[in-house]
Each structure stands twice: as C-alpha cells, then as structure tokens.
C-alpha positions in Angstrom: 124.9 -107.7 42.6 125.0 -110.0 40.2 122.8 -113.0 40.7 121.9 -116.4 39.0 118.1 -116.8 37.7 116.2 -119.1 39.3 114.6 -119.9 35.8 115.1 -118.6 32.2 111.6 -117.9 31.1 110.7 -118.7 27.9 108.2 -117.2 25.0 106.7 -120.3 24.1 107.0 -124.4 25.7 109.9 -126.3 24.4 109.5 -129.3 25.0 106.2 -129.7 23.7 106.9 -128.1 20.4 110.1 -129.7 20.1 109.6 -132.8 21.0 111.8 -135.0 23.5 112.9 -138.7 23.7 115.1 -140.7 26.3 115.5 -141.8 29.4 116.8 -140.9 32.9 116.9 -141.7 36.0 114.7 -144.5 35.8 111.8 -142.3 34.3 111.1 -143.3 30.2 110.1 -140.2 28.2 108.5 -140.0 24.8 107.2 -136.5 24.4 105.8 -135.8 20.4 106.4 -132.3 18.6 103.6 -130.0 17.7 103.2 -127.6 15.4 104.1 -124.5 17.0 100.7 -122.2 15.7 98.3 -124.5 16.3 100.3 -125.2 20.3 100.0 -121.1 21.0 96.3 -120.7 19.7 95.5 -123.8 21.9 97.2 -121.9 24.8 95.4 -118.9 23.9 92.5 -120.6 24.0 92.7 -122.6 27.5 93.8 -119.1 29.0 90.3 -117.5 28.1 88.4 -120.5 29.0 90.6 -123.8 31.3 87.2 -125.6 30.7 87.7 -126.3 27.2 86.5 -130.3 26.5 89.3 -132.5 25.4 87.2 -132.5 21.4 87.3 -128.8 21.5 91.4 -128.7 22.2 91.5 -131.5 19.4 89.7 -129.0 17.2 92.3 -126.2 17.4 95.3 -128.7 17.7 94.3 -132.0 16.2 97.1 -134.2 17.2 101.3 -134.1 17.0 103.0 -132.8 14.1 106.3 -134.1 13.2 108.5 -131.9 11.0 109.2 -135.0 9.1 105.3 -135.2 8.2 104.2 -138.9 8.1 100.3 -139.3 9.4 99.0 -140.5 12.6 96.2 -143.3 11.9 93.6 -144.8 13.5 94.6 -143.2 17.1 91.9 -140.5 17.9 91.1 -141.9 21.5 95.3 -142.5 22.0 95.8 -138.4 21.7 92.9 -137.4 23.7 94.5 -140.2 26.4 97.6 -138.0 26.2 96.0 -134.7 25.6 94.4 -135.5 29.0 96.3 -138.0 31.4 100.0 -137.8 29.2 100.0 -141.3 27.8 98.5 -142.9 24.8 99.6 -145.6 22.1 99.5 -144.0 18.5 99.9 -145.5 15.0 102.4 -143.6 12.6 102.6 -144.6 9.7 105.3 -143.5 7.1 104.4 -141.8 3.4 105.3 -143.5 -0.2 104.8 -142.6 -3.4 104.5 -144.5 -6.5 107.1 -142.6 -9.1 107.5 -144.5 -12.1 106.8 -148.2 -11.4 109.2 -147.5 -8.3 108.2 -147.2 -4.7 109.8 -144.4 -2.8 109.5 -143.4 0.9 109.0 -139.8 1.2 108.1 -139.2 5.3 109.6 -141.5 7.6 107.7 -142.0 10.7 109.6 -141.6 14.0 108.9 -145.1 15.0 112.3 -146.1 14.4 115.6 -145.7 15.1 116.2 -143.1 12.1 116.5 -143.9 8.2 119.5 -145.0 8.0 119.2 -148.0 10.5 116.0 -149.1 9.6 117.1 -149.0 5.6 119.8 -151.3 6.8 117.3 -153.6 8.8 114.8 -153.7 5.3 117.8 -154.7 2.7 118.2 -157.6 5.6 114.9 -158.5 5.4 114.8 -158.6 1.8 118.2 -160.4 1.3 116.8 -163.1 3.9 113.6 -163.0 1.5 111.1 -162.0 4.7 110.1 -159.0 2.3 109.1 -161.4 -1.1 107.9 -157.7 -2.9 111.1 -156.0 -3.4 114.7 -156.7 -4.6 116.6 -153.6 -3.4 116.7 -150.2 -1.8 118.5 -146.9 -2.7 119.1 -143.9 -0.6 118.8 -140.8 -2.8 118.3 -138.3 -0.1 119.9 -134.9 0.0 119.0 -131.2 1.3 117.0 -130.5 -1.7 115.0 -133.9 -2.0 114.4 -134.6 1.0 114.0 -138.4 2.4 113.9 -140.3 -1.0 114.4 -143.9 -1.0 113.6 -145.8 -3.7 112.8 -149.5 -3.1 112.7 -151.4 -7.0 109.4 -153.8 -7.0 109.9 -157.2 -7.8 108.7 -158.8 -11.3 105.0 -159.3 -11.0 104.5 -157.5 -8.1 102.3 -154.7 -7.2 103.1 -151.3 -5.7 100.1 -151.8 -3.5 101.6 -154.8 -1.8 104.9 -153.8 -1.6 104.2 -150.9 0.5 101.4 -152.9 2.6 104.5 -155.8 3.7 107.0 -152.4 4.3 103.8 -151.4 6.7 103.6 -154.8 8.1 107.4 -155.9 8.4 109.3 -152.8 9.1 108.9 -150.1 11.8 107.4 -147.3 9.0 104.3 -148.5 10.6 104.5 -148.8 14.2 103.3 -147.5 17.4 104.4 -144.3 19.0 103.8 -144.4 22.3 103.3 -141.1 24.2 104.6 -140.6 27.8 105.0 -137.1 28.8 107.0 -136.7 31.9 108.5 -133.5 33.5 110.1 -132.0 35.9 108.0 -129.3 38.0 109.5 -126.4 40.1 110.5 -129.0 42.9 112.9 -131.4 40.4 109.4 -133.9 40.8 109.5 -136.0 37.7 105.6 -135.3 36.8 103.1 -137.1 34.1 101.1 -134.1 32.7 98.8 -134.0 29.4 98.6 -131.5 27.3 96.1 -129.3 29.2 98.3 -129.3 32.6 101.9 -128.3 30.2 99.9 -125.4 29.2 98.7 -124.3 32.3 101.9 -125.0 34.0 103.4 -122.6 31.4 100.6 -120.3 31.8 101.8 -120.4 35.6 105.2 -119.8 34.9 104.4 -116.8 32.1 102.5 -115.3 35.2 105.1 -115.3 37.6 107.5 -113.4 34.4 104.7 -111.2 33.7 104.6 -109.9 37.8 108.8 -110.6 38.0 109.4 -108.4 35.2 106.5 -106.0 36.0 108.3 -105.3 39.4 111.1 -104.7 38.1 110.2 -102.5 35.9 107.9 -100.6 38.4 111.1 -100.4 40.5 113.3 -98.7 37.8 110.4 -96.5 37.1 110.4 -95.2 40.8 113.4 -94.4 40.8 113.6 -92.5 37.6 110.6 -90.8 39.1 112.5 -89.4 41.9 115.7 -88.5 39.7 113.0 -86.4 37.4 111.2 -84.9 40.5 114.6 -83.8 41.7 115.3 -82.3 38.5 112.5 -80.2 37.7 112.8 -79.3 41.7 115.7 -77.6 40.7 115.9 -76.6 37.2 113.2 -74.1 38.4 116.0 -71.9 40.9 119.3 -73.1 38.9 120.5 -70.1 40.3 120.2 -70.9 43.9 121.5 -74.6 43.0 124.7 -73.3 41.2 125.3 -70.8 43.9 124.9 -73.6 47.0 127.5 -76.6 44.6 129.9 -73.4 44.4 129.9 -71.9 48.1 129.8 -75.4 49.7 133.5 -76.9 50.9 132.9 -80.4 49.8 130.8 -82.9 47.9 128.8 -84.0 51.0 128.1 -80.1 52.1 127.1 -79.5 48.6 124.2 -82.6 48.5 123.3 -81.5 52.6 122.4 -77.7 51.1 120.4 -78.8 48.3 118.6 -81.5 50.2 117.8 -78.7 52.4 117.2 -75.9 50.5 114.7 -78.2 47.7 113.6 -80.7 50.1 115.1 -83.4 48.7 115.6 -86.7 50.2 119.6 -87.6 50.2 119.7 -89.5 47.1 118.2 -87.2 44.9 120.5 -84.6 46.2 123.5 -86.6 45.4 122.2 -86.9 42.0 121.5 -83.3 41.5 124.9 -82.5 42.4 126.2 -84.9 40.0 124.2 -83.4 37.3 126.3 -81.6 34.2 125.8 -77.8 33.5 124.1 -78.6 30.0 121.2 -80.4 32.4 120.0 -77.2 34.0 119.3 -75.5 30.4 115.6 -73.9 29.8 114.6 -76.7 27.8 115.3 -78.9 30.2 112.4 -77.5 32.9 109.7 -78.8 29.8 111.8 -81.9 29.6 111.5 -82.4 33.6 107.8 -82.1 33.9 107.1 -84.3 30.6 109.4 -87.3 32.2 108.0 -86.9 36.0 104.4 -87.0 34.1 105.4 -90.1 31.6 106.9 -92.0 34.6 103.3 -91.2 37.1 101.5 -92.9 34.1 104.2 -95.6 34.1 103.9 -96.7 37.5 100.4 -96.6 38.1 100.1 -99.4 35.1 102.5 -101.2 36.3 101.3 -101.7 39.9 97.4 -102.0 38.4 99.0 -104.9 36.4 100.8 -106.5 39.3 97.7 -106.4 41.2 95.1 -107.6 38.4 94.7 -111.1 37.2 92.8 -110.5 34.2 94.8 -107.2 33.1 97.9 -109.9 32.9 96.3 -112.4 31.6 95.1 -110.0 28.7 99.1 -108.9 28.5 99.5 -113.1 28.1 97.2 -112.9 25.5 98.9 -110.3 23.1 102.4 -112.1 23.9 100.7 -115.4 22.9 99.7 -113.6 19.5 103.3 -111.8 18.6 104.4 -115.5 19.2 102.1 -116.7 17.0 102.4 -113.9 14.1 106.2 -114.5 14.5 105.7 -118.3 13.2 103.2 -117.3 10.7 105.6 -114.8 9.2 108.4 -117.4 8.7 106.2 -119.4 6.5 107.9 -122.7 7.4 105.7 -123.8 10.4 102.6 -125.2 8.5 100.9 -128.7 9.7 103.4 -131.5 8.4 101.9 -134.5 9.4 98.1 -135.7 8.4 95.5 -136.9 11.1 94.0 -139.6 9.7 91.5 -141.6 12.2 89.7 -143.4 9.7 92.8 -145.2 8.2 93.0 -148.6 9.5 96.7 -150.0 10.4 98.2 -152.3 7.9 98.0 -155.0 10.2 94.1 -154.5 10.9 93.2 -155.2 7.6 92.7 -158.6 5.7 94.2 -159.5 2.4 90.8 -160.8 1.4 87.8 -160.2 2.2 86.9 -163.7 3.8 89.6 -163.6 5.4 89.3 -162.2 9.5 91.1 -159.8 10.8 94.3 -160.1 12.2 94.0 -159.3 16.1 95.5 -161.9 18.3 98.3 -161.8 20.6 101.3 -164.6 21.2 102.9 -165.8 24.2 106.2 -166.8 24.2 106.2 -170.4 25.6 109.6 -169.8 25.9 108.7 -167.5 28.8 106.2 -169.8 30.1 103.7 -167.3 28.8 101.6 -169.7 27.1 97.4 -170.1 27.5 95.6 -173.2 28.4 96.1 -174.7 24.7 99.0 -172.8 23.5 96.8 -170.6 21.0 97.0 -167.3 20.4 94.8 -164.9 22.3 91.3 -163.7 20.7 89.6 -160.1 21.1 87.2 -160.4 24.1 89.5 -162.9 26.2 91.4 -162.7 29.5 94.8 -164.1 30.3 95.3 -165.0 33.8 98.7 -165.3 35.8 100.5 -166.2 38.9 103.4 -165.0 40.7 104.9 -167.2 43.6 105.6 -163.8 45.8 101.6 -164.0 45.8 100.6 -161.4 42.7 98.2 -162.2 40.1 97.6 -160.3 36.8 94.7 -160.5 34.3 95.6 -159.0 30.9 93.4 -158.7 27.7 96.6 -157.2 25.7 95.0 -154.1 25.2 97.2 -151.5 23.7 99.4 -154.1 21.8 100.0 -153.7 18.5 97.9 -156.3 16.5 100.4 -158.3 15.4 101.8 -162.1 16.3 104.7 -161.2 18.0 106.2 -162.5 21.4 104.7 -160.6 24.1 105.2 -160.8 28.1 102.8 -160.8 30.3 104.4 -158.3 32.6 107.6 -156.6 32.6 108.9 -158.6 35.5 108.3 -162.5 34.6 111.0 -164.0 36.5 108.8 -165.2 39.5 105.9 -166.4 37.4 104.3 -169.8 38.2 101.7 -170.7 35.8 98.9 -168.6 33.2 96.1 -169.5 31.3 92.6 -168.1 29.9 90.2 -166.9 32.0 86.8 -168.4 31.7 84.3 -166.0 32.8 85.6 -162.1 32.5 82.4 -160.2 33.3 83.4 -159.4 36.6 87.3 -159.0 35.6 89.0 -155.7 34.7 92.1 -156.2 33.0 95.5 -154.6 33.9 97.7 -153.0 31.0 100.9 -153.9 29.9 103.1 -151.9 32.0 101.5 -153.4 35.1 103.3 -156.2 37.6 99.9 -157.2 38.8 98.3 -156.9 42.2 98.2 -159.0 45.5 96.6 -161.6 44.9 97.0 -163.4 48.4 98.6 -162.5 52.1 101.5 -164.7 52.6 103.4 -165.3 55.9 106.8 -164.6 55.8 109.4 -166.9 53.9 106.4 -168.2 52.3 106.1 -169.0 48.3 103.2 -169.9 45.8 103.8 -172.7 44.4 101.0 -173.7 42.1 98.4 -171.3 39.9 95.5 -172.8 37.8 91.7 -171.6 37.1 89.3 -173.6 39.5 85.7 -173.8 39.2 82.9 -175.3 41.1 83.0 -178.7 40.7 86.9 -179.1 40.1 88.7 -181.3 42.3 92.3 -180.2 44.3 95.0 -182.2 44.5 98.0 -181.4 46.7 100.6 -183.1 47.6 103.4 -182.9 50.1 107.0 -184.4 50.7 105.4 -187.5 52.3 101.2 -187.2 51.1 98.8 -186.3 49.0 95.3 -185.0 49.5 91.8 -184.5 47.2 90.0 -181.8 48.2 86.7 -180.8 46.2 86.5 -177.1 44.9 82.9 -176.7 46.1 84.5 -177.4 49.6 86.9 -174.4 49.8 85.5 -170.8 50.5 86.4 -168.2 48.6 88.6 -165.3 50.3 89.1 -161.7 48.8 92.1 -159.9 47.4 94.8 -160.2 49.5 93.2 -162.7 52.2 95.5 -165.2 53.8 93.6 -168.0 52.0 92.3 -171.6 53.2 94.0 -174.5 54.8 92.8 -177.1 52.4 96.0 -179.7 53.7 97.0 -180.2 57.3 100.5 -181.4 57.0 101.1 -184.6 58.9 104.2 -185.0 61.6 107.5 -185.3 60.0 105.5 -184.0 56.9 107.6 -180.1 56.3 106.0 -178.9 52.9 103.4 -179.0 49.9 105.3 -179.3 47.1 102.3 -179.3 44.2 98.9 -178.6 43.5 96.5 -178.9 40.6 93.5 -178.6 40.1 91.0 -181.0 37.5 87.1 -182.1 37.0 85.9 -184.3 39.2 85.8 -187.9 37.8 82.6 -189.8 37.1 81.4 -192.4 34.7 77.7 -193.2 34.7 77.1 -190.7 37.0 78.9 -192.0 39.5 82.1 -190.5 41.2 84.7 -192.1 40.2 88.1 -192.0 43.4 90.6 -189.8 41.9 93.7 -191.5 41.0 96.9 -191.6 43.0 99.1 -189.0 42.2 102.5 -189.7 41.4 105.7 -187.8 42.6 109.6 -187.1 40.9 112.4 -186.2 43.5 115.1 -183.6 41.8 117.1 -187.1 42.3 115.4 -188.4 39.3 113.5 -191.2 41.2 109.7 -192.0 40.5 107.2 -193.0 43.3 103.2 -194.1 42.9 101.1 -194.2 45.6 99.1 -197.3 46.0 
C-alpha cells in the first residue's frame, strides 16, 4: 500500500542552517544561517547534557554565520536573547578593504535588500551629495572575485571616513533583527531559540530513529521466518520434493508441508515457491548463518526501540557522520567574524570631546513629539496616550542609535498626546513592538480625550460644551491600572460632554494663590468665546 509520509525526516535542521526570511500569514520571520559544524556539535552537545548555560552554547557556536561573511558587532547579549527566547536586535556590519587608494566592499551584510539595490541607493546618495567622501561606485563582481565594488575616494579624503559615512548612511551597517518562528507538529506558528530548535529536532530524530527501527525489526521478522522455514526443510529435501510432487494443487502442496515441517501457512507457501537450486547442500550452512544473523538482528533492534539512551547514542554517531560529511567538503568553515568589542559606527564620536551619539527622534509629524520637541536622552521615559484608554511608556530600547523618525507604537492612529516622563524609578518601559497596556476602564462609547503628566501640586482644568472647572491635582486620588478613574467634573443639565483637559502649576505670586485664568474655547465653526 502505498502511503504519504506524515514528515520527511531530515539529517540535519534546515532552517537554522539555511537561514529563512519573509512573511506569512500575518507572522514576520527572520531566521539567520549558521554554520553547519559548529550547529551539529552544538546539537551533539545539548543531547548529552539539555542543561548547557546559554555562554557554554555560545562557546561551541558563537553566533550566525552568513555565507557572505560580514561580522556581527557589538551584539553579544542580542544572540544569547535569541539563542534563548528567539528574538534579538544584532549589528552587521559589512567588510572593506583599502586596495590601492580605492575603497572596495568585499562582504555585504544581509541588512539590505541585496547588492545591487543598495549600490543603486549609495550612487543616489552620493549624486545628491549626502555621501560628501566618494564620487562613484563600480560593480566588478563575478564568480571568481566575489562581491567587489569599488567606491573612488574623493580628493582629500580619507579611506577611514569614507567607509565610516558608508557605515553611517547606508544599510552595510544596520540591524538584523532575529525572529525565529515555526511551525510545530500541529501547523502552530511557534517562537523558539536556539535551544528549543535543537531539541525539537532532537524530538523529531527520535521518533525516525524508533519509525525506522520498527520497520526494520518488522522486515527482520519476517526474514526470520522465511530462513527458519528454509533450513526446516533443506534438512529432509527429500520429503519436501516428494510432498510438491504427489500433491494435486498448489494449495495441497503448502497444506502437506505445513504439516509435515510444522510450518505456519506462510512459510509453507514460501517453501513451495522456493526454486530447486535453493534446496542445494550449501544452502543448509547458508540457512542456519541467516536464521542466526537475523536472532542477533532483532534482538538490537527491539533493545534499541525500548532504550532511550541506546538511541540517543545512535543520534550521536548520526550527528558525527553529519558533521565529518561537512568537514570533508572543506567549504563549510566560519564566514562571518564575532566581534562584541567593535562599537557600531553610529556609537562612536568623530572627536573625542564630542558625546556620543544615542538619542532618538519623534516625528512631530506623527504627533510623536516630547514636552520640548528634543530628542530623547539615554536614561529617559517617553510617555503616551491612546483615546481607546491605552498608555505606553518607551525608553527606545533596541533602536538603532541614530536620529531617525521613530513611532512610538506600531499603531499611532488613536494617539492623543506624549511627552517625557519625570520620575521613571518605578516605570518599566515597553519595547518597540508593543501597542501599550490599559491604562483606564472605560464605559462603553466612551473616548479619552486628553493625556498630560500631572504632579502633586498641578492644577486641572476641564472644560465642557457649556463650563469649565479647576480642580487641584492633590485633590484627585490616584486609581490603579485599568481602574475606572475619578469624577473630577459633574456635568451640569443641558451640559452633554467634556470636551478638554489640561493640566498646569498652580499659580502664585508672593506666595499667594493666584485664581486660575478663564479658559477660553474654539467651536469647529471657527468662533472664539472667553469666559468672564
């Protein structure tokens, strides 16, 4: 019967080795390769000892390795995030070299979207003068060079700084980020670092190792009885010629050697079907030496079906032909350089008074923009508001350290208002993939409409289609996560909604007090009113 697999087992994990990148089905996956010697001694090692700390993996398999080579910088906690959990941020960084006076990339990082299209996005940059150390670019490539682009220096210029703006400017520097998903046995898109691929293909090899085993233990028994039916009768060919001969038909035939050799139906059928040349002299050593080879046979098989550690020392040897297989080819040596003391382009200042760069923009365009506008510092806290009641705090941890536009969240559209957070030593930031939590309870049909950073002190000010009230911050208690909040403004009759709310110091001049000023309020018909 012919049947399809319900798998087709592999030697070795593809997807690991090999690398994957793309998306479907809503799931995003960036998967680096590895070198394939350093994956199977890793595996080899986790199958004699699962408890292997995430610095001792690191040891025998320091980090990705592309074929293209290029070096992974500055990123030692980003692969032992993805060695463990399946996600991590690292910095690849591309390889030059300086061949007469001329700057040539030799490894391009896969940070891009291949050589071609990010050549084509430099000679733009350096035709609209962003890159001010070059004046052209020329793809001399092939099968026996390799990459080999040579980028022509500028008068005056140095090779130093050339390659430090192509670091800074183009994606030969950039971040790879790592997110490992799979599918396991149930079609379940999964997460899984490096420790749970290998022993989910440890798993897998298991269930081969006992599939296959059975098989073969199955084949072997019945050989087994074929043999034992054979040597049953090779030792009185006489009598079993003389029954075949005498009997009327085929099935009288097996009935009087089942019978006569006490033989089970099948074996009779097969000794019937037997040619002459089988039932020779040689053929009774032949008999015994296959019914003992076959014994042997079948009592490994079944010890290694019913021992763990018997197959998991068969793993081991398949893990090593693997290996040696690799080895032999000569092609599969480390590619890419680890390099976690190398600082990012972008990390490092241009002088030595100068600070480093490591600030993040918001887009005001976006309405991502702090209290003042400024760029964000190492060590602070941006605040937001969503009117569907989330709020987010984000340090911009995991950003690359460069002054480029970046979102708050990756859904903006119902953001109100964000700005720096004062005191974060009770705070713990979210990342950038996260919407934010629940930051209030609201009713049905029910909208924020206002978000600012109050302290004690502050004074409230809301203000509805036909009022306005002042309500002192010291005044209003606080309410956890998700809490329904505080009435702070009991709408008057014929009063329907609070349109606005801020929130300021509290006035005083010579110590006094000082009445806060009337608010003033702007209809979407363009008119103006001040209360008096």
């Amino acid at each position: 019967i012919n049947r399809e697999p319900q798998y087709l087992p592999s030697r070795f994990p593809v997807a690991p080795l090999a690398g994957s990148d793309g998306i479907a089905a809503g799931f995003s996956v960036t998967i680096p390769s590895h070198n394939p010697i350093e994956f199977l001694k890793l595996t080899r090692a986790l199958l004699a000892n699962p408890d292997l700390t995430t610095e001792e993996m690191m040891e025998i398999m320091p980090g990705p390795d592309w074929g293209v080579g290029a070096s992974v910088i500055n990123s030692k906690k980003a692969i032992a995030s993805y060695f463990d959990n399946g996600t991590g941020k690292l910095t690849a960084r591309s390889t030059f070299e300086n061949i007469d006076g001329d700057v040539v990339l030799k490894e391009i990082a896969p940070t891009g979207s291949g050589l071609r299209k990010t050549l084509g996005q430099i000679r733009d940059k350096i035709r609209a003068g962003e890159i001010t150390t070059l004046s052209g670019a020329e793809d001399h490539s092939d099968m026996d060079k390799g990459t080999h682009v040579v980028f022509t220096l500028r008068r005056g210029k140095k090779y130093e700084d050339a390659v430090a703006e192509l670091y800074s400017k183009t994606s030969l520097e950039d971040t790879y980020s790592v997110n490992m998903v799979f599918t396991d046995r149930d079609d379940i898109p999964r997460t899984w670092g490096i420790r749970e691929v290998i022993a989910q293909f440890l798993t897998l090899r298991d269930e081969v190792l006992v599939a296959r085993s059975t098989a073969a233990l199955n084949a072997a028994a019945t050989k087994l009885q074929r043999a034992e039916a054979v040597k049953a009768v090779v030792l009185d060919k006489d009598t079993a010629v003389r029954l075949i001969t005498e009997s009327a038909d085929r099935a009288a035939a097996d009935a009087a050697i089942s019978k006569t050799f006490s033989l089970d139906e099948e074996q009779a059928h097969y000794v019937t079907s037997l040619a002459l040349y089988r039932l020779t002299k040689a053929d009774v050593l032949d008999a015994q030496r296959e019914v003992d080879q076959l014994t042997a046979e079948i009592e490994r098989l079944r010890a290694l079906i019913d021992s763990a550690d018997l197959r998991a020392e068969e793993l081991d040897k398949e893990l090593e032909e693997s290996i040696n297989v690799f080895i032999r080819d000569g092609r599969y040596d480390r590619k890419t350089r680890i390099d976690h003391d190398a600082k990012p382009t972008s990390m490092v200042a241009s002088d030595e008074d100068e600070p480093r760069l490591s600030a993040w923009k918001l887009d005001k365009d976006l309405g991502l923009v702090t209290d003042t506008g400024d760029t964000i510092k190492d060590g602070e806290v941006v605040w937001a508001v969503f009117s569907d009641g989330r709020v987010k705090l984000f340090s911009g941890d995991g950003l690359p350290k460069r002054m480029n536009p970046t979102p708050i969240a990756p859904d903006v559209s119902d953001l109100i208002a964000c700005g720096t957070a004062l005191d974060t030593t009770a705070i713990r930031p979210q990342g950038k993939a996260a919407r934010g939590v629940a930051g209030m309870k609201l009713p049905e049909d029910t909208r924020v409409i206002a978000g600012f950073a109050a302290n004690p002190g502050d004074v409230l000010v809301t203000q509805s289609i036909d009022g306005w009230k002042a309500t002192a911050c010291d005044e209003v208690n606080t309410k956890g996560r998700g809490a329904g909040g505080v009435v702070v403004h009991k709408l008057r009759k014929g009063d329907t909604a609070v349109v606005s709310a801020t929130c300021s110091a509290k006035p005083t001049a010579g110590g006094k007090e000082i009445k806060p000023t009337a608010p003033s309020r702007a209809t979407h018909h363009g008119t103006i009113e001040l209360d008096q």
